[in-house]
Structures are given as C-alpha cells and as structure tokens.
C-alpha positions in Angstrom: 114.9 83.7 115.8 112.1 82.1 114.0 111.5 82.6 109.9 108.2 82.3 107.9 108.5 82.0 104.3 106.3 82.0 101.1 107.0 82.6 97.6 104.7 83.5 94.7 105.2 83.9 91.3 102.5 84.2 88.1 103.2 84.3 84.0 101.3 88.1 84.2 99.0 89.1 81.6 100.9 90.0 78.5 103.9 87.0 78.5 103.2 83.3 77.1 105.9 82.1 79.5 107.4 82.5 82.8 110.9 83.2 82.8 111.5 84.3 86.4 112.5 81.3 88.7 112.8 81.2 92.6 114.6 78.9 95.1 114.1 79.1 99.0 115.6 77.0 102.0 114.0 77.6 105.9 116.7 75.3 107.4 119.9 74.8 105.5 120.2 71.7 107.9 117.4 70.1 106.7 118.6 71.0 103.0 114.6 71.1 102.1 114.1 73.4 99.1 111.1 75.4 98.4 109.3 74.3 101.0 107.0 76.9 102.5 106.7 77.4 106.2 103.2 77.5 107.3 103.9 78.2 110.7 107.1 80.0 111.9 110.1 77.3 111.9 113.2 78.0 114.5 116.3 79.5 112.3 118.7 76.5 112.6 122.1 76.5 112.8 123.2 77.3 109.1 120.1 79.8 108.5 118.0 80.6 106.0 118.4 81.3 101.9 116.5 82.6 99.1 116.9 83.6 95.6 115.0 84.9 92.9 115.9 85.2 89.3 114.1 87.0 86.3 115.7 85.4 83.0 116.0 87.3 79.2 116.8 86.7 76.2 116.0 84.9 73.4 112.5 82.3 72.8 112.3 79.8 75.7 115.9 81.0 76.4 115.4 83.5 79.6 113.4 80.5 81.7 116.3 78.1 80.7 119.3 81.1 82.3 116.8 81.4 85.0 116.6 77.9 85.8 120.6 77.2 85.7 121.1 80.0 87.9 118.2 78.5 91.0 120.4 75.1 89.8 123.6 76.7 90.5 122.8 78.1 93.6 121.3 75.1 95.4 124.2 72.6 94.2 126.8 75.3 95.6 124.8 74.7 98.9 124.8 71.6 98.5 128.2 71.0 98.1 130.2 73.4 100.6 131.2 73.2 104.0 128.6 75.9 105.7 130.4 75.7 109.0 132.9 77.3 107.7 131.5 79.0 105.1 129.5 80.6 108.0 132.8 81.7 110.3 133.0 85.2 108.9 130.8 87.7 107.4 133.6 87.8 104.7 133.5 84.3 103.9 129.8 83.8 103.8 129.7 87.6 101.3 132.8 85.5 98.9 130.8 82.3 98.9 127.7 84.4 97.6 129.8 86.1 94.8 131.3 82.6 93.8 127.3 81.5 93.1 126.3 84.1 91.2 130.2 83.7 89.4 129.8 80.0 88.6 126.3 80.9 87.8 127.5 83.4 85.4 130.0 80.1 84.0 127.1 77.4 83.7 125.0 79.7 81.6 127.7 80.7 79.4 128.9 77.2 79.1 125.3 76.3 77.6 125.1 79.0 75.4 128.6 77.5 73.7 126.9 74.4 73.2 123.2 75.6 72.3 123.2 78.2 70.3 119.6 78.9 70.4 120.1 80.1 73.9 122.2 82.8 72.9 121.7 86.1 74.1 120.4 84.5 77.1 121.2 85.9 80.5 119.4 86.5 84.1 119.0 88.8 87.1 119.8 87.4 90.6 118.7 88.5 93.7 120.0 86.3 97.3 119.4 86.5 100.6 120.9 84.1 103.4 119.6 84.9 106.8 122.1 84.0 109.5 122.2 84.3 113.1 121.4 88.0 113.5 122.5 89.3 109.9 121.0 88.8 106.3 123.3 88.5 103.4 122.6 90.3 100.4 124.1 89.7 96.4 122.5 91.0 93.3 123.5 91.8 90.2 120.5 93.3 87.7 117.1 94.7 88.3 115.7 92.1 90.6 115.5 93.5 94.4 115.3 93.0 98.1 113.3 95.4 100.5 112.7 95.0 104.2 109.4 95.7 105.6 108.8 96.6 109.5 105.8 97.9 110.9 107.8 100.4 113.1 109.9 101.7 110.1 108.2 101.1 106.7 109.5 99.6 103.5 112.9 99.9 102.8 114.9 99.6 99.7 118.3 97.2 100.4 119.4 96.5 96.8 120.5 99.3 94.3 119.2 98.6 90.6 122.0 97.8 88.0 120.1 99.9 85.2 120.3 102.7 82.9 117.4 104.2 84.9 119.3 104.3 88.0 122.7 106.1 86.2 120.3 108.7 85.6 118.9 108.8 88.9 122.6 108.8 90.7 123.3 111.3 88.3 120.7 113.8 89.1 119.2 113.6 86.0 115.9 111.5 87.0 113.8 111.3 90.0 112.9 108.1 91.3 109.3 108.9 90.5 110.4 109.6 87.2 112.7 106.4 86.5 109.1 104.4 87.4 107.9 105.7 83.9 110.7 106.2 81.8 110.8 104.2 78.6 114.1 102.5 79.2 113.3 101.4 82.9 113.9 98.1 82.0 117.0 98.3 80.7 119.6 96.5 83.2 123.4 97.4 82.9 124.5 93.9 84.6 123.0 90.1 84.6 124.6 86.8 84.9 125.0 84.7 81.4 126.1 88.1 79.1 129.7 88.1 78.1 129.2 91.5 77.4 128.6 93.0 80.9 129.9 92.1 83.8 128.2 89.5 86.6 129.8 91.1 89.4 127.2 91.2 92.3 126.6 93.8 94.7 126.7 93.0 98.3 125.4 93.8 101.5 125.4 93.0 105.2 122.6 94.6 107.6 121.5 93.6 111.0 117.7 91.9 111.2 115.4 92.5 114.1 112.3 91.0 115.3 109.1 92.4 112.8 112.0 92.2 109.5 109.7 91.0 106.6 112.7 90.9 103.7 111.1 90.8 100.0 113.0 89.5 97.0 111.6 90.7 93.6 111.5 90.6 90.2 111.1 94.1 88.3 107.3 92.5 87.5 106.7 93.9 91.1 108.0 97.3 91.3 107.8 97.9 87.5 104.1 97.9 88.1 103.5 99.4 91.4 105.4 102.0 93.3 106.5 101.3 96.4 104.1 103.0 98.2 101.2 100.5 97.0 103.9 97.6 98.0 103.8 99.4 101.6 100.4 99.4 101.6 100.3 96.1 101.0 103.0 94.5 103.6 101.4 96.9 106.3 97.6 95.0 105.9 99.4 91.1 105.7 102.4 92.4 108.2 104.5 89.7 109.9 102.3 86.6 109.4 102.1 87.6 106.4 99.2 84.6 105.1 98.5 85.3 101.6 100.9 88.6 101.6 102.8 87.3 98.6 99.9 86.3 96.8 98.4 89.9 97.6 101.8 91.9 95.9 101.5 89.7 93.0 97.5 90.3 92.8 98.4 94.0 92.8 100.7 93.9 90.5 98.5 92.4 88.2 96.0 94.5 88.7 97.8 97.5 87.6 98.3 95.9 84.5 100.5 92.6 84.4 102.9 93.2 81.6 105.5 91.1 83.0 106.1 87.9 85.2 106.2 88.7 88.3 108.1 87.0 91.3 107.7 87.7 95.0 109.5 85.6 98.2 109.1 87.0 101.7 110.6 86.2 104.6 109.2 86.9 107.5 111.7 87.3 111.0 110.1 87.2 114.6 112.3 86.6 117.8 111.9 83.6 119.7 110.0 85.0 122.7 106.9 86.6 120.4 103.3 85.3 121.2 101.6 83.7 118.2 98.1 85.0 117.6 95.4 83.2 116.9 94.1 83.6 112.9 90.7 85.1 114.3 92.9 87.8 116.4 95.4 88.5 112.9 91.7 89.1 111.0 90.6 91.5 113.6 93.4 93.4 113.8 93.6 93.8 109.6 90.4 95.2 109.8 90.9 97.7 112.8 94.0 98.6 110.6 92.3 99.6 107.3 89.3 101.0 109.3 92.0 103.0 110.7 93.7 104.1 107.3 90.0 105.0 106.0 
C-alpha cells in the first residue's frame, strides 16, 4: 500500500491562541515526524501514525495539555518494541490505550507542579495504519472519518459528549446536536481527574481510495458533514490542498474555534499516478457534473 499525508491546522477567527496540536509519522522506520508526503510513500514495515489533539482549559493551559499529549505519543513510539507491538491486533489496540493513559499521567503530573495549568485537559484522536488495518483510539470530541469515492464519508469515532447521550438516547437528532448550545461539552479528555481517559477503540479494514480524517470539533462544529463530503469528493485521493480546503471551509462558515485537520490518503501499490494537469481536469468535469 502507499500513504499520502497532510495536516493543517489555523488559530480560526475568534481565539488568540491555538490550542489544538497534531503529530504524524508516514514510516515509523524512518521515525520522521510531521513530515508531509508530497508524493505517495510505500507503507513500510511498522506503518503509518497520526494524532490530533484539541487542548482546554485554563489561559495558555489547553496548548500546554495539547502539547504533552503529541510529546507523549511520539516518545511511546519512540521507545517500544513495534515488532512486537505489531504481532496482534490486541497488542497494537493495548499499546494505543497505554499512550493516551500515560498521556493522561504526564498532564496530571504537570498540573501538581504548575498550578496555573490546572483545569487543563485534552481530546485525543490516533490513527496507526498497518498492513491492511487502521487502528483507532479516542477519547473526547476530536474524530476520525474515512472518505471513499465509492462509499462517501464515514463517521469511525463516536463523540464522548453530552450531545451525543442525547442523541443515543433518542432525545436529539444528529442535525439537532450540530446546533445545540452544549455541543461542546465533552464527557471524557485526557489530563481531568474528574472524568475518565479511557479511550475508545476500533479496528476496521482499509482499501485502496481510504482517505482517513482526524479532526478537531473546529471542523465538524462548523460544517456538517455533508459540506466536509463535498469537500473530500472535489480534492479526492491526491488530495493537494484538501486539508487546506476543510479548514478554508470551516472558516468560512464562521471560524469560532481552532481548527485541526490530518488526512491520510491510502492507494494500493498497483494504482497509476496521474499527472497534476489530468487531477485538474477531472475536478472540473466533477463539479461541472454536480452543477
């Protein structure tokens, strides 16, 4: 399989400071970090990992929970044994909820020893691609779709909100948990010793066209997912500029938070590359079509 990545991310237009964070790897081999791929890179033998984090809490105090967590996560790499942490599904799931646990530590630890950071606390979102497989974790708000051209967008991560009770419960639509006033108020993060930082998890298979999206809520807080659709369908697998283009949007329909956006884009090893001219022609067949 071969991987494309990019990653975007902008302060929107109502915050003075950014405090989402993101941390990507093409080739955990290589160990090069946030490093985007401008033309698709063979998966190697360890895969593929991303992460994105929206920190809370306090002045100055979500970038700093934000910036532990992306920390965390990379030294964890760092550090392990991936060939074996890679001989199971099960083992490479536990060594995903031991990041986002000893994520969960490092921020607490600071807070003990800095109290202006308390209150502090982040959202995680990870994705390690693998073989055939992607690995999900989350715990909060922040999410992971997968985009295909044959199949549409589809939502792999389930929010951790108070929005989402009431949408499990029957008592919300999803249309109407996109405008409800407590939408953005999450029922789990990392660096709270109030909630819990247990992750969610997920395995799902990937196939050739798999664009996976890792978000902060300054995405799909300001556009539905229909717009974000829209938007994956006219940059589709190369996807040049596509993050740039969801954050764009995102700001255009009013910017009231930092918003975060990494894709990841999944083509088998026997597709043809096209040339840039043929990508432009087809875009514009595409939305002549759509017109």
């Amino acid at each position: 399989m071969k991987l494309k990545i990019s990653a975007s991310t902008d302060v929107g237009k109502e915050r003075t400071n950014n405090e989402d964070a993101y941390l990507f790897c093409s080739d955990l081999c290589a160990s090069q970090w946030n490093i985007p791929c401008s033309r698709p890179v063979h998966l190697g033998e360890w895969g593929a990992f991303a992460v994105v984090a929206d920190g809370m809490g306090g002045e100055n105090a979500g970038e700093v929970a934000s910036a532990i967590a992306m920390e965390t996560f990379k030294t964890e790499f760092l550090s392990a044994d991936l060939h074996e942490v890679t001989s199971s599904d099960e083992r490479v799931i536990a060594f995903l909820r031991n990041c986002v646990s000893t994520a969960d530590r490092a921020i607490q630890r600071r807070i003990e020893t800095d109290p202006t950071t308390i209150g502090m606390g982040t959202t995680v979102v990870a994705l390690w691609l693998f073989e055939e497989k992607a690995y999900l974790a989350w715990c909060g708000d922040s999410r992971c779709y997968v985009f295909n051209s044959e199949v549409g967008l589809r939502l792999l991560s389930k929010d951790h909100s108070y929005v989402q009770e009431l949408v499990d419960a029957g008592r919300l639509t999803e249309r109407e948990a996109f405008d409800h006033p407590d939408n953005n108020v999450i029922t789990r993060c990392i660096g709270d010793a109030e909630t819990s930082a247990e992750p969610d998890t997920r395995v799902v298979h990937t196939h050739h066209g798999d664009i996976f999206l890792l978000c902060s809520d300054g995405l799909n807080g300001c556009i539905h997912d229909d717009v974000i659709e829209t938007v994956m369908h006219r940059y589709g697998i190369w996807q040049d500029g596509g993050s740039e283009a969801l954050v764009r949007a995102a700001l255009d329909a009013g910017g009231f938070d930092n918003v975060t956006v990494v894709l990841l884009s999944c083509l088998s090893d026997g597709a043809a590359e096209m040339s840039p001219g043929l990508i432009d022609r087809l875009k514009r067949r595409f939305f002549k079509r759509r017109t």
